[in-house]
VEXDREN-2710 file (C-alpha; in Angstrom, 1 decimal):
% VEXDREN-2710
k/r/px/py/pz
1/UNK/-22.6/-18.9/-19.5
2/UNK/-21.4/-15.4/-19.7
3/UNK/-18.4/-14.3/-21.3
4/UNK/-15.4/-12.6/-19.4
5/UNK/-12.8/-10.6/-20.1
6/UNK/-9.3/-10.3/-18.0
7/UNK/-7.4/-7.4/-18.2
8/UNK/-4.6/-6.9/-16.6
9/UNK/-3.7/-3.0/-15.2
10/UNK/-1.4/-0.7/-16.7
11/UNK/2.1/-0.5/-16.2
12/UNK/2.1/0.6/-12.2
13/UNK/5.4/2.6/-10.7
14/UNK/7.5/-0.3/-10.6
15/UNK/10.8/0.7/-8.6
16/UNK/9.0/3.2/-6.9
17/UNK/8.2/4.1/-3.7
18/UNK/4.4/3.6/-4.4
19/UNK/3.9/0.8/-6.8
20/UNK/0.7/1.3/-6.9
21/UNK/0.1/3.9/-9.1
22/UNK/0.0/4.1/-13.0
23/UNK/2.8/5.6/-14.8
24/UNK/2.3/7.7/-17.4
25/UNK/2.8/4.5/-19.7
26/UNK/0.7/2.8/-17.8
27/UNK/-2.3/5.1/-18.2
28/UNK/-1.9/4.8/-22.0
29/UNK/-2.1/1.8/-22.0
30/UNK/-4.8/1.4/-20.5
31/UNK/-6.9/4.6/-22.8
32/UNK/-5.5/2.1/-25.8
33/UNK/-7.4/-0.5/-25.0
34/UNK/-10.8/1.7/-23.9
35/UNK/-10.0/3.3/-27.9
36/UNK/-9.5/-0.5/-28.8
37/UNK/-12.6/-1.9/-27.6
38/UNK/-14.8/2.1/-28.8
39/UNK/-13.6/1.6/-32.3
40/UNK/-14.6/-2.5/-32.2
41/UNK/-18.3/-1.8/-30.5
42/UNK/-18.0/-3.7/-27.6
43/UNK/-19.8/-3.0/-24.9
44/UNK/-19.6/-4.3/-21.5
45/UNK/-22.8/-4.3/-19.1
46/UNK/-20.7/-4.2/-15.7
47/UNK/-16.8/-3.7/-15.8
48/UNK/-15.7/-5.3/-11.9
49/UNK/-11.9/-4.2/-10.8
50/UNK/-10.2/-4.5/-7.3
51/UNK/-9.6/-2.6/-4.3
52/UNK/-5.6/-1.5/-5.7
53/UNK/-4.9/2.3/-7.2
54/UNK/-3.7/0.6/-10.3
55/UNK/-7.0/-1.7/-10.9
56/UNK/-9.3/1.1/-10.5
57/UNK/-7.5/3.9/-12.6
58/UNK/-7.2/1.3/-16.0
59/UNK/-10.6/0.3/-15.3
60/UNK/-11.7/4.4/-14.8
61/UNK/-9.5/5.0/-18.2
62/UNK/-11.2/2.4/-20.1
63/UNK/-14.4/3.0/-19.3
64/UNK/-14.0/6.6/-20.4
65/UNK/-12.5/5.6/-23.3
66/UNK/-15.6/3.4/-24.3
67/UNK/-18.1/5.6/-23.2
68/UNK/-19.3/3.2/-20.5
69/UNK/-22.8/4.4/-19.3
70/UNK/-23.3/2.1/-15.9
71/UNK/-21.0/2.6/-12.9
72/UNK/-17.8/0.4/-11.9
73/UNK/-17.9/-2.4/-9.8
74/UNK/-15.7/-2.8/-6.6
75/UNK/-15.0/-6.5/-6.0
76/UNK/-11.9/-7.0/-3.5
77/UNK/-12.3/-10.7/-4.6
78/UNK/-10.3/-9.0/-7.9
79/UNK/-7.1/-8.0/-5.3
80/UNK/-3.6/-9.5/-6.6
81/UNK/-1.8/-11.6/-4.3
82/UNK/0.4/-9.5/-1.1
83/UNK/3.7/-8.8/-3.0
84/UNK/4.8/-6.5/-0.2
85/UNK/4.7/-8.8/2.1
86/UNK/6.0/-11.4/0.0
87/UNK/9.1/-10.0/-0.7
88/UNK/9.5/-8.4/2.9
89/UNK/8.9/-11.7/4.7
90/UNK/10.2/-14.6/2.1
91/UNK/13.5/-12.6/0.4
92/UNK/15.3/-13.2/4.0
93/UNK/14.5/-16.5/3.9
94/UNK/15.0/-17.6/0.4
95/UNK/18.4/-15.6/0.4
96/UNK/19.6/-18.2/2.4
97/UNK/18.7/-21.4/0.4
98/UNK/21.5/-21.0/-2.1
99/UNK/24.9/-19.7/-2.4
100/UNK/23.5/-17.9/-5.9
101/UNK/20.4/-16.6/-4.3
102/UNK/22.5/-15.0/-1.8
103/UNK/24.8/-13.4/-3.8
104/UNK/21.9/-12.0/-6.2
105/UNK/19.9/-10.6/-3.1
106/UNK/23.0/-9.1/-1.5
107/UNK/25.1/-8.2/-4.2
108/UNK/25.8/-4.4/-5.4
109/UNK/23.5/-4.3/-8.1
110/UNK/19.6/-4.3/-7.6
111/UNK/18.5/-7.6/-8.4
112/UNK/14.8/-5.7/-8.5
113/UNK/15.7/-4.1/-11.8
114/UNK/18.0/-6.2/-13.8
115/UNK/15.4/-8.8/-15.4
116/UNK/17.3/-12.1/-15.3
117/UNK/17.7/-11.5/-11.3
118/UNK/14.3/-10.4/-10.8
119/UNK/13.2/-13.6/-12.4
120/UNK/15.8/-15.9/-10.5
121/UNK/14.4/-14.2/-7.1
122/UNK/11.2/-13.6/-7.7
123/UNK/10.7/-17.9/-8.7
124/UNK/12.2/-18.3/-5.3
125/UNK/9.7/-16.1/-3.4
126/UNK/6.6/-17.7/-5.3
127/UNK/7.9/-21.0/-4.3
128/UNK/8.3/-20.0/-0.7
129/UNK/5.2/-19.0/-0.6
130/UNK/3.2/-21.9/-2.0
131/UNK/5.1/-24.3/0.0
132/UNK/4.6/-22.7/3.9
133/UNK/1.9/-23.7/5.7
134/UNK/1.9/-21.4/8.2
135/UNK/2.4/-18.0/6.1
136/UNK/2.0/-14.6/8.4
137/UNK/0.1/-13.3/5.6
138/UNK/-2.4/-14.5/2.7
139/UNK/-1.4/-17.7/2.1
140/UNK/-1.2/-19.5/-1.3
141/UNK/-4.3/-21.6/0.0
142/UNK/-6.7/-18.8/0.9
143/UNK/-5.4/-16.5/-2.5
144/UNK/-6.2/-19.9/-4.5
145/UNK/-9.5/-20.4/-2.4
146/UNK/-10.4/-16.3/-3.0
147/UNK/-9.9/-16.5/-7.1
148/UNK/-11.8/-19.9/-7.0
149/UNK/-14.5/-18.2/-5.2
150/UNK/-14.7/-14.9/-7.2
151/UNK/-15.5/-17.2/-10.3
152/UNK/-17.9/-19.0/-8.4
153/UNK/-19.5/-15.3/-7.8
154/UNK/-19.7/-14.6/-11.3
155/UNK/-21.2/-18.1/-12.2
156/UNK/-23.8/-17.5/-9.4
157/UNK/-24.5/-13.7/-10.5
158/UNK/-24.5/-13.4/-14.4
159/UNK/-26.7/-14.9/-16.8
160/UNK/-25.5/-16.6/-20.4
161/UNK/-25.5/-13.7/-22.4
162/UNK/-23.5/-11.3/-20.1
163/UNK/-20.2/-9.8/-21.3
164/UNK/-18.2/-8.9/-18.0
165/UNK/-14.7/-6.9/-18.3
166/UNK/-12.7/-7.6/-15.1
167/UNK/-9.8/-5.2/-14.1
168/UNK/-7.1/-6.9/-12.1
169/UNK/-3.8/-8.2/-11.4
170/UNK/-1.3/-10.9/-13.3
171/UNK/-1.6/-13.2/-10.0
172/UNK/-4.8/-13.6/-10.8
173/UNK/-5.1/-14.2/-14.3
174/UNK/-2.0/-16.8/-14.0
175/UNK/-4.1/-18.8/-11.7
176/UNK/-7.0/-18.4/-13.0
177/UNK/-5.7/-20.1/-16.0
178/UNK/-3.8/-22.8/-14.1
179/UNK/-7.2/-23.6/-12.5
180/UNK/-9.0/-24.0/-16.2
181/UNK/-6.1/-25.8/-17.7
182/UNK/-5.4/-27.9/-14.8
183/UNK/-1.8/-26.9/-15.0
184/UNK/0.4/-27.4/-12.1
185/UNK/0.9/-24.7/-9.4
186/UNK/4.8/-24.5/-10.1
187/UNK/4.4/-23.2/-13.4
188/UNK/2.5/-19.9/-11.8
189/UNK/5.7/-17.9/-11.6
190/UNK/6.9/-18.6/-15.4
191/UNK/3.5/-18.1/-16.4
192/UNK/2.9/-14.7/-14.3
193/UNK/6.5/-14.1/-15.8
194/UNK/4.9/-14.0/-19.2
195/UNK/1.1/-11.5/-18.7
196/UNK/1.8/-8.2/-20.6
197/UNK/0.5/-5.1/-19.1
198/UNK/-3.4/-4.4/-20.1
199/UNK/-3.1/-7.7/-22.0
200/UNK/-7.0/-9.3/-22.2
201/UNK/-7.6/-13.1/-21.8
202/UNK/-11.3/-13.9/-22.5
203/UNK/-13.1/-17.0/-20.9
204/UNK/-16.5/-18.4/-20.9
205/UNK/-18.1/-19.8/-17.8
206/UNK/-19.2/-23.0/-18.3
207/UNK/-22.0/-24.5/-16.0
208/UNK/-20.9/-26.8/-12.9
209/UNK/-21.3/-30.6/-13.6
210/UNK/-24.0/-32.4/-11.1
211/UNK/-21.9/-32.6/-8.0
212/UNK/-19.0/-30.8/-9.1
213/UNK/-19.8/-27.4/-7.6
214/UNK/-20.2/-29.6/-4.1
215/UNK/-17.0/-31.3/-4.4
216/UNK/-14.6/-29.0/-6.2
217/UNK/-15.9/-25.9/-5.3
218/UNK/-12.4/-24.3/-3.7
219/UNK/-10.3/-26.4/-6.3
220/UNK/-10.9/-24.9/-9.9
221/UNK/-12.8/-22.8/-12.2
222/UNK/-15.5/-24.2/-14.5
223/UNK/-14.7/-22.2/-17.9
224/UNK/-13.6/-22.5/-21.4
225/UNK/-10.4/-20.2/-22.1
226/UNK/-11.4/-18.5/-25.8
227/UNK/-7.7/-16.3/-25.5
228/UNK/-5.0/-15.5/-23.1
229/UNK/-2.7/-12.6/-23.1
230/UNK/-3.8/-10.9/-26.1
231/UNK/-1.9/-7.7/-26.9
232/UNK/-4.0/-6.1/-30.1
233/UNK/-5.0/-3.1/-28.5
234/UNK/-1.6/-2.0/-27.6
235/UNK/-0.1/-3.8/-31.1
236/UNK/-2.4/-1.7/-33.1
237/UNK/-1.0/1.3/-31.8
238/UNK/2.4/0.9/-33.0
239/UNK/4.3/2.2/-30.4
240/UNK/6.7/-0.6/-29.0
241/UNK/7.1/1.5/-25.5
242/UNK/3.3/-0.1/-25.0
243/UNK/4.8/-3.2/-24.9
244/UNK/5.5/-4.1/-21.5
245/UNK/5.0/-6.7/-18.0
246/UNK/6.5/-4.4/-15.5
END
């Protein structure tokens, strides 16, 4: 089956009042990987990315930077999970599980930009979230039904010797891979943890068993995972500041 690439978008404005756009980092990261795959000779013959400012601009700067002749390709199926809301609707909550969560989430320092907070709070949100049945918002049920579904899509609508880039978000790509590796759901926030900025993890669809599209079909993805979180493009550039999962 065809052969996909994951890419996960550029540094956005993390801190800022719009997240969702690039930051100057971001967009070079993203032109390093469009040089990256220019100067290997890979072409792509669709490149898909989500409905989010930060999907479509590294998707727009890598194409550019390979000189991709055919149009992009708008798939909302690519969106990353509701963060906003996430934190809006879960921080209250979890901020009153624990005597440490509470003091992290109301103390005087930011726990959004010191690192070993952010982490701490941000496991507790995921959790929340997995665990209520009746979320306000996307649930963890319907995002894991929606990735499941996208890579049915692509099964459905490529053929074997298709090679498909795919611009979106570390949500994604962690449960995309927790779905191929059978690993278990509350590992997604130390693996999402882990997904470097413009980072590529390549997969191969594999064809659905007799009966297994029927039965499993919102339960996990039929592929072979080749690489995960690959970091050449940005390594080969020697510029540490490239280096980043914020």
């Amino acid at each position: 089956m065809c052969k996909i690439t994951l890419i996960r978008h550029g540094q956005a404005s993390f801190g800022a009042k719009n997240y969702d756009v690039l930051s100057d980092l971001g967009k070079l990261q993203a032109a390093a990987v469009g040089e990256y795959f220019a100067k290997s000779g890979l072409q792509f013959d669709d490149i898909l990315h989500g409905e989010l400012s930060r999907q479509l601009e590294t998707a727009q700067i890598i194409a550019k930077g390979m000189q991709h002749q055919h149009p992009l390709t708008l798939n909302s199926g690519l969106n990353e999970f509701d963060s906003e809301n996430l934190v809006k609707h879960y921080l209250p909550i979890v901020a009153k599980t624990s005597v440490e969560l509470e003091t992290v989430i109301n103390g005087k320092e930011n726990w959004f930009f010191n690192n070993q907070h952010f982490e701490f709070v941000f496991k507790a949100l995921i959790n929340a979230w997995q665990t209520d049945a009746s979320c306000p918002f996307e649930s963890w049920q319907t995002f894991h039904q929606r990735v499941v579904g996208f890579f049915n899509e692509m099964t459905s609508r490529y053929v074997a010797s298709d090679k498909i880039a795919v611009v979106t978000s570390g949500g994604l790509i962690t449960l995309a891979l927790q779905l191929i590796m059978q690993i278990d759901q509350g590992r997604f926030a130390d693996i999402n943890l882990t997904i470097n900025n413009t980072s590529l993890t390549d997969l191969r669809l594999l064809p659905a068993t007799p009966g297994e599209e029927e039965n499993n079909s919102d339960q996990r993805v039929s592929a072979q995972l080749l690489c995960f979180n690959n970091i050449s493009p940005l390594i080969v550039q020697n510029d540490r500041r490239l280096i980043t999962r914020k």
